[in-house]
C-alpha positions as CSV (number, residue, x, y, z in Angstrom):
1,X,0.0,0.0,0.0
2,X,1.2,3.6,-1.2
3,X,2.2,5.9,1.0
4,X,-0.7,8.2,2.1
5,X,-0.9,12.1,1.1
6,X,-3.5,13.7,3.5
7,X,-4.3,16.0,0.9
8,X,-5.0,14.1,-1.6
9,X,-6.6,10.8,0.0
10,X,-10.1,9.8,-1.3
11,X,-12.3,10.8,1.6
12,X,-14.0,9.8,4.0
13,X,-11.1,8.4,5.6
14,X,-10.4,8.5,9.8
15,X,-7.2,10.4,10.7
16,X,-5.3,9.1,13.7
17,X,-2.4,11.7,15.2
18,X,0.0,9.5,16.4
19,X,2.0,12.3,18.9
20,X,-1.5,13.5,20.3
21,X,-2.6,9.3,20.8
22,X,0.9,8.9,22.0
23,X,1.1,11.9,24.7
24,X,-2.5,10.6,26.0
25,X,-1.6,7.0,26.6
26,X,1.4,8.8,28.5
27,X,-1.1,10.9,30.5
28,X,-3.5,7.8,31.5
29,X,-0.5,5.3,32.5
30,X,0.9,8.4,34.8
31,X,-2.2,8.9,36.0
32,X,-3.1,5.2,36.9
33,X,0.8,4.7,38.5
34,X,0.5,7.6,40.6
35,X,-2.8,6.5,42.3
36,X,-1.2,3.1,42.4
37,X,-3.7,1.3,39.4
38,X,-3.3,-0.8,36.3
39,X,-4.1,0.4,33.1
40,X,-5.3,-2.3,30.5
41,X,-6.9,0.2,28.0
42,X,-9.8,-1.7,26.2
43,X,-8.7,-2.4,22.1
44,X,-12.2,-2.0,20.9
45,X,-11.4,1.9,21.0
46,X,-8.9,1.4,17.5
47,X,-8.8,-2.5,16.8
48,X,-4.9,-1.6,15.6
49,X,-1.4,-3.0,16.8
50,X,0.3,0.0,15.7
51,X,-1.7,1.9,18.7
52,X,-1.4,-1.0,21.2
53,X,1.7,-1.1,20.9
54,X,1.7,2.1,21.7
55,X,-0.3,1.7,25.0
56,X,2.1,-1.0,26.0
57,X,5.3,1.2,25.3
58,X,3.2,3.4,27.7
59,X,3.0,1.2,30.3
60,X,-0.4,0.0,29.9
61,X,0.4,-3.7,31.8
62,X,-2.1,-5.3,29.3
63,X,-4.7,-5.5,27.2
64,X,-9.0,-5.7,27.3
65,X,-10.5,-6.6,24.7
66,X,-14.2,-7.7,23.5
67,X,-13.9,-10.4,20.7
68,X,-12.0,-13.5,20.3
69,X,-10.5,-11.7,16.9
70,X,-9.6,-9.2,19.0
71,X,-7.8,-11.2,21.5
72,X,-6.1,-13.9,18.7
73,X,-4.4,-10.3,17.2
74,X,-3.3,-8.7,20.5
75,X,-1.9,-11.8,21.7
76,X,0.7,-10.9,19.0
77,X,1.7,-8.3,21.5
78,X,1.1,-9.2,25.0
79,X,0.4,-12.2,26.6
80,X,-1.6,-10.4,29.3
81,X,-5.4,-10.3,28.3
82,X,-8.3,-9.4,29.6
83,X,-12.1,-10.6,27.5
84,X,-14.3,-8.4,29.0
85,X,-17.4,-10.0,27.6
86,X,-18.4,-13.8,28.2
87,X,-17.6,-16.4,25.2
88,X,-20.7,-18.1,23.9
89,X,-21.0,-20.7,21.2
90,X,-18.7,-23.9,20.3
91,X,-16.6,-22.1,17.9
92,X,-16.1,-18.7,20.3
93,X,-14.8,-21.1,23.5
94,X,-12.4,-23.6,21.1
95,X,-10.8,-20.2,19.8
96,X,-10.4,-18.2,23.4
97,X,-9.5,-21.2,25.8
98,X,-6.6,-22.1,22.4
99,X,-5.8,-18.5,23.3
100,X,-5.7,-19.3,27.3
101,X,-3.4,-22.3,26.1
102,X,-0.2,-20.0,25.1
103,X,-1.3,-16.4,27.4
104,X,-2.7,-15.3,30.4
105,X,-6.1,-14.9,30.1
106,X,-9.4,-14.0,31.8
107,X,-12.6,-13.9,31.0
108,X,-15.3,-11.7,31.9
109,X,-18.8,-13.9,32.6
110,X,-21.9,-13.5,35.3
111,X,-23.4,-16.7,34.6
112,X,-22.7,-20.7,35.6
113,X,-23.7,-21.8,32.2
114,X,-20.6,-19.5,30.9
115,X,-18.2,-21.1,33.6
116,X,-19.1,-24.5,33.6
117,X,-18.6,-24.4,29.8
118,X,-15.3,-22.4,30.3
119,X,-14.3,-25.0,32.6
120,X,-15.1,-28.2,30.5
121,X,-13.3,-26.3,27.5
122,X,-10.1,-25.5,28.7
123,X,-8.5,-28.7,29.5
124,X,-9.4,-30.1,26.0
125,X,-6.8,-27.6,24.6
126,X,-4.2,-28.3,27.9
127,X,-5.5,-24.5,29.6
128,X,-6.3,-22.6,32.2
129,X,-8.4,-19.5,31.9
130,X,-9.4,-17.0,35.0
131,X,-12.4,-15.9,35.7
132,X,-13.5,-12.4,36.8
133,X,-17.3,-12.5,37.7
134,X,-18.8,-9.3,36.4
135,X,-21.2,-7.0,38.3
136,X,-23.7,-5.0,37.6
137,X,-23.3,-1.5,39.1
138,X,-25.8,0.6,37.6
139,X,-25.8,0.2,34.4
140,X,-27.9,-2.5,33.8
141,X,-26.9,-4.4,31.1
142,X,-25.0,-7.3,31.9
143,X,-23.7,-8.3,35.5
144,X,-25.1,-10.0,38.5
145,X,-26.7,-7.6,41.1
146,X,-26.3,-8.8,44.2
147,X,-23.4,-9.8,46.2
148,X,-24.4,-12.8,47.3
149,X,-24.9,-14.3,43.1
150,X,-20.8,-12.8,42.8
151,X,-20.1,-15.3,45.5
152,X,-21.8,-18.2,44.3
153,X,-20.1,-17.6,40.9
154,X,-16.9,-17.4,42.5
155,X,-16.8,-19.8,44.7
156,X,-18.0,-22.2,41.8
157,X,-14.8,-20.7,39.6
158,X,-12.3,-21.9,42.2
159,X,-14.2,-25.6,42.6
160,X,-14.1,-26.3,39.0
161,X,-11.3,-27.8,37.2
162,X,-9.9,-25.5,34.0
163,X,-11.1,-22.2,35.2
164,X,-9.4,-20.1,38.5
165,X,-11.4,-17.1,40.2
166,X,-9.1,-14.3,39.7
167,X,-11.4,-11.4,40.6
168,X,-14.4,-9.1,40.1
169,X,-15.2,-6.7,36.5
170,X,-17.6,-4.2,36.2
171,X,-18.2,-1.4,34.3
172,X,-19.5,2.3,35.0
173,X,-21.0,2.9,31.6
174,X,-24.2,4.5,32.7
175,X,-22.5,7.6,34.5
176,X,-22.0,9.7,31.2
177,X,-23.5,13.3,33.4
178,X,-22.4,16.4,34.5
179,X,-19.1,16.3,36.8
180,X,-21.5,16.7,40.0
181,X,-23.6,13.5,38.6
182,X,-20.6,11.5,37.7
183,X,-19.1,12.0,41.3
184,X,-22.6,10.7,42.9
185,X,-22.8,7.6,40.9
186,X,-19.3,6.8,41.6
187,X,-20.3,6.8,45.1
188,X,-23.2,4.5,44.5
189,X,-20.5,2.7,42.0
190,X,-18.6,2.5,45.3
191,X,-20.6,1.2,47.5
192,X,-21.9,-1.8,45.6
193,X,-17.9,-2.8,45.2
194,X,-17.8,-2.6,48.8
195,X,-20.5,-4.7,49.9
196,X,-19.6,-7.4,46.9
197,X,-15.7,-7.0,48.2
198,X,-17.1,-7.3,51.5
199,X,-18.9,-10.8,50.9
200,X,-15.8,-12.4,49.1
201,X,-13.5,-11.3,51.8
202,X,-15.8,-13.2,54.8
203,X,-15.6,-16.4,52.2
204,X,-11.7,-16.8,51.7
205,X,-12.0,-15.4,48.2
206,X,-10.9,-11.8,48.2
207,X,-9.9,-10.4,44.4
208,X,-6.9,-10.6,42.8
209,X,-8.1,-8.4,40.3
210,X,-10.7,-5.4,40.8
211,X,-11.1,-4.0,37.4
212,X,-13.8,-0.8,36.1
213,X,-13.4,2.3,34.9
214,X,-14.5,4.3,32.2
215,X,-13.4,7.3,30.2
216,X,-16.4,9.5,31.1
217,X,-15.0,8.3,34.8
218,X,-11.4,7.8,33.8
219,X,-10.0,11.4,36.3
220,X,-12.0,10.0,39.1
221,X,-10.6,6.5,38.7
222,X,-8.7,6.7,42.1
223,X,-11.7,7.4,44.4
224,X,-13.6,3.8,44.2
225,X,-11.9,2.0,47.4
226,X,-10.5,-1.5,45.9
227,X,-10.0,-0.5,42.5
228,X,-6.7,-2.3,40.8
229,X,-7.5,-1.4,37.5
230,X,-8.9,0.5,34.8
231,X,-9.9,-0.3,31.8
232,X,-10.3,3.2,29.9
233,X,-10.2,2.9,25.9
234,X,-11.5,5.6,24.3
235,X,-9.1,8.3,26.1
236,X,-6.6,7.1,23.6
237,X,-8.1,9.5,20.6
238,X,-11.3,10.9,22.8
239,X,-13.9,12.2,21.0
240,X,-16.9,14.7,20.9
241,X,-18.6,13.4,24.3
242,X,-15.1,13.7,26.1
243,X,-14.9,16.9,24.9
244,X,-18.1,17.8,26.3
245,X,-17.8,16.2,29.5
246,X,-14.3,18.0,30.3
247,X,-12.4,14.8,29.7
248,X,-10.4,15.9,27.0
249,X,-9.6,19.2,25.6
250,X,-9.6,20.2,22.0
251,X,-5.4,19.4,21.9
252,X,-6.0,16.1,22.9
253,X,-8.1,14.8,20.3
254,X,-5.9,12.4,18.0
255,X,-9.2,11.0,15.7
256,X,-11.2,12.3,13.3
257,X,-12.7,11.8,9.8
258,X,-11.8,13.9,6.8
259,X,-14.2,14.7,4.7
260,X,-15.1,16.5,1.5
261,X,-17.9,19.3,1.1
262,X,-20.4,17.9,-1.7
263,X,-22.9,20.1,-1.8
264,X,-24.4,24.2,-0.6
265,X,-27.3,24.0,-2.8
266,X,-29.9,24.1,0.4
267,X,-29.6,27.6,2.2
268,X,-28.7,27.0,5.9
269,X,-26.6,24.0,5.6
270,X,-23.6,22.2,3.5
271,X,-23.3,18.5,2.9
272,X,-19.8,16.4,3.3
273,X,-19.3,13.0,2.0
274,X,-18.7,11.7,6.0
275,X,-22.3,10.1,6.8
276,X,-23.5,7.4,8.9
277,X,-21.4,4.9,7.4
278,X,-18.1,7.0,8.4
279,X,-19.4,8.6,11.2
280,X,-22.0,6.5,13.0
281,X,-25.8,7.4,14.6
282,X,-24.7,7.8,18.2
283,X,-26.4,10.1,19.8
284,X,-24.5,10.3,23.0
285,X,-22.7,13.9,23.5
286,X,-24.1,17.1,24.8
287,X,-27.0,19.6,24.4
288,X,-26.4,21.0,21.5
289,X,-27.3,17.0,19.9
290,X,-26.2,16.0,16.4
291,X,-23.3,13.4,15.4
292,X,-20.0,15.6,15.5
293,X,-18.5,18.9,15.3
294,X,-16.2,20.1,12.7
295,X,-12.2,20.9,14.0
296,X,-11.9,24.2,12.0
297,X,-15.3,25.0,12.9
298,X,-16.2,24.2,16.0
299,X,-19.6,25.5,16.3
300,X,-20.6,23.8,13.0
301,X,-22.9,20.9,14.1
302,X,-23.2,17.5,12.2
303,X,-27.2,17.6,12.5
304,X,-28.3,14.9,10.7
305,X,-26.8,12.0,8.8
306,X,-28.0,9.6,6.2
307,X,-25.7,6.5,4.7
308,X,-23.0,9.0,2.5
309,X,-24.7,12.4,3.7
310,X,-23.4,14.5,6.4
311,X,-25.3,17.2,6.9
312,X,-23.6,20.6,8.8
313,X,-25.7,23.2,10.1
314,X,-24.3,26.5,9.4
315,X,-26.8,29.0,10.8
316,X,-24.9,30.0,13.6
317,X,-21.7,30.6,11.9
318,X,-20.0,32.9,9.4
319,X,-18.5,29.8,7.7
320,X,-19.2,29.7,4.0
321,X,-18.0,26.5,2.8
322,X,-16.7,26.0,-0.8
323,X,-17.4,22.8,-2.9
324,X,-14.4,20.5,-2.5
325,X,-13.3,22.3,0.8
326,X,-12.1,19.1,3.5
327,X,-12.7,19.4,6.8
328,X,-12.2,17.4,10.0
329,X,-14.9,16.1,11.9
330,X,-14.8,14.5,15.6
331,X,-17.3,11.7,15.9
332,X,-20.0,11.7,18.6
333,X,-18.2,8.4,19.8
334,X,-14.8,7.5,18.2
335,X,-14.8,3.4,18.4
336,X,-18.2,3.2,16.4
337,X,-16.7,5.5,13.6
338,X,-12.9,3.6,13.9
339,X,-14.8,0.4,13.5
340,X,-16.8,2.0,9.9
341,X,-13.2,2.6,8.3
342,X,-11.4,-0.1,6.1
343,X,-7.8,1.9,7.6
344,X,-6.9,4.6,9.0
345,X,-4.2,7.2,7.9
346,X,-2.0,8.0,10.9
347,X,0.5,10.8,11.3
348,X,3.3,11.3,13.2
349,X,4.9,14.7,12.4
350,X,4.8,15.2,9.1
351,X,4.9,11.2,8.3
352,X,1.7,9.7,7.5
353,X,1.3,6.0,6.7
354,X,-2.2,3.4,6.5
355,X,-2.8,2.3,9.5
356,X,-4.6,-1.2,9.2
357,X,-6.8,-2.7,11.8
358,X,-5.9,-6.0,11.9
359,X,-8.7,-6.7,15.2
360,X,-11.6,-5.1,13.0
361,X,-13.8,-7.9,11.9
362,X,-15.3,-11.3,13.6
363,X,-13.1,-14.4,11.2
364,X,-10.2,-15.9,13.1
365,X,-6.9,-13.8,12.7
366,X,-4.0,-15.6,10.8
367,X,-1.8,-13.1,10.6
């Protein structure tokens, strides 16, 4: 593949800056060190080795990740893994416990039909996998509730042959507020750790591992008692919605999605090539709604998008677009859009290669 030429690359095309994602992963590991956590940044975020790698060199002291392809390409790089999400099917177990055979991994489950299959899995391929049991702390999704079900999942882990209980997972997702609203569902978020923490300790079966966190969260990481680890992805580009939260500023952004204006004909608005299949439909950032902002414009609004139209609402700016003017927009939420691109161009100074992403996809990896 050709060297890239930002200028004249067909677009859409996502953008990665290599010194910005660089300088954050820097950021998060100080960050987690100095409070005395791990950071295993979650892969789903950029699906690329070239940024792992990255991570790593950081001091990230391994990897999450959410699919077995995932996992079978990041093994490449560590051989500490985490599978935040539980392995169902034949073909899913034969390819993660093959994994568990060569690395150390764990795997994310709340259910006994999960572990018990876990366990009768691993020791046909000669492994060992650990178990976290995940918990639901507010978000509702997946996760047992109550701290008495962790315990019975646990306990059950360390019985079985194949499996080991290594600790507890869960994930904040649902405290995406204002700074004030973040900080009271952490303290909620808190006190369900302790109580499940609580229970394990009067069994014989405190945690290894403790392992949460989320970007919204990610600057607040260090005031949940018990925490070990975080498992912040997104904070490696950030995006629109860390911009609005205060997570990020505008310097710290290292993703977004060039684009081409293809049309002024309607008064009011202009029309890039960037549209749901670049930038995605997540509606998940701010008042002011729509699917991204524009970087040279940063009260432009995406306001509506439709498969190859990206529509920009101009009416509150002085910005008169020409036809074939490129501009860069920052997604609503950056893994969705990483996930719609076939590559990614990354620059590093005035260096741009493709950037492939080898983890993108659900086939087996045989690279």
């Amino acid at each position: 593949m050709t060297r890239p030429d930002p200028a004249g690359v067909e677009t859409p095309v996502g953008c990665v800056d290599l010194a910005r994602a660089r300088a954050n992963a820097e950021a998060v590991a100080s960050y987690a060190a100095g409070h005395g956590l791990g950071w295993r940044p979650h892969v789903k975020t950029h699906k690329s080795t070239v940024v792992a790698r990255l991570q790593l060199d950081a001091g990230a002291r391994g990897l999450t990740v959410a699919t077995p392809r995932e996992a079978e390409v990041m093994a490449t790089l560590t051989d500490d893994l985490l599978l935040a999400y539980p392995p169902v099917g034949e073909e899913k177990l034969r390819r993660v416990v093959a994994l568990a055979a060569r690395t150390d991994l764990k795997v994310a489950l709340d259910s006994e039909e999960v572990l018990r299959a876990l366990a009768r899995a691993a020791p046909v391929a000669g492994a060992r996998v650990g178990v976290l049991v995940e918990l639901d702390v507010g978000l509702g999704r997946v996760g047992v509730a109550r701290p008495e079900e962790a315990v019975r999942l646990a306990r059950l882990a360390h019985e079985l042959g194949g499996v080991r209980f290594r600790g507890i997972l869960f994930y904040p997702g649902h405290l995406r507020g204002a700074a004030e609203e973040r900080q009271a569902g952490l303290a909620e978020v808190s006190r369900r750790l302790a109580d499940t923490l609580g229970a394990l300790d009067a069994v014989g079966l405190p945690p290894e591992i403790v392992s949460g966190g989320s970007t919204p969260t990610l600057w607040q990481s260090h005031e949940v008692p018990g925490l070990t680890e975080i498992r912040a992805g997104s904070c490696i580009f950030h995006d629109r919605e860390g911009l609005e939260l205060g997570v990020a500023g505008p310097d710290e952004v290292a993703y977004t999605v060039l684009a081409t204006v293809v049309s002024t004909a309607v008064t009011g608005h202009a029309v890039v090539d960037a549209g749901s299949k670049a930038l995605s439909k997540e509606e998940r950032a701010g008042g002011r709604g729509g699917y991204g902002i524009v970087v040279e414009h940063p009260e432009v609004v995406v306001r509506s998008l439709s498969e190859e139209h990206g529509v920009l609402d101009l009416q509150g700016s002085s910005w008169r677009p020409r036809i074939g003017e490129r501009v860069r927009i920052v997604p609503n939420h950056v893994c969705v859009s990483v996930n719609l691109q076939d590559a990614c161009i990354a620059g590093d100074g005035d260096r741009w290669e493709w950037m492939e992403l080898e983890a993108r996809g659900r086939g087996p990896w045989t690279g």
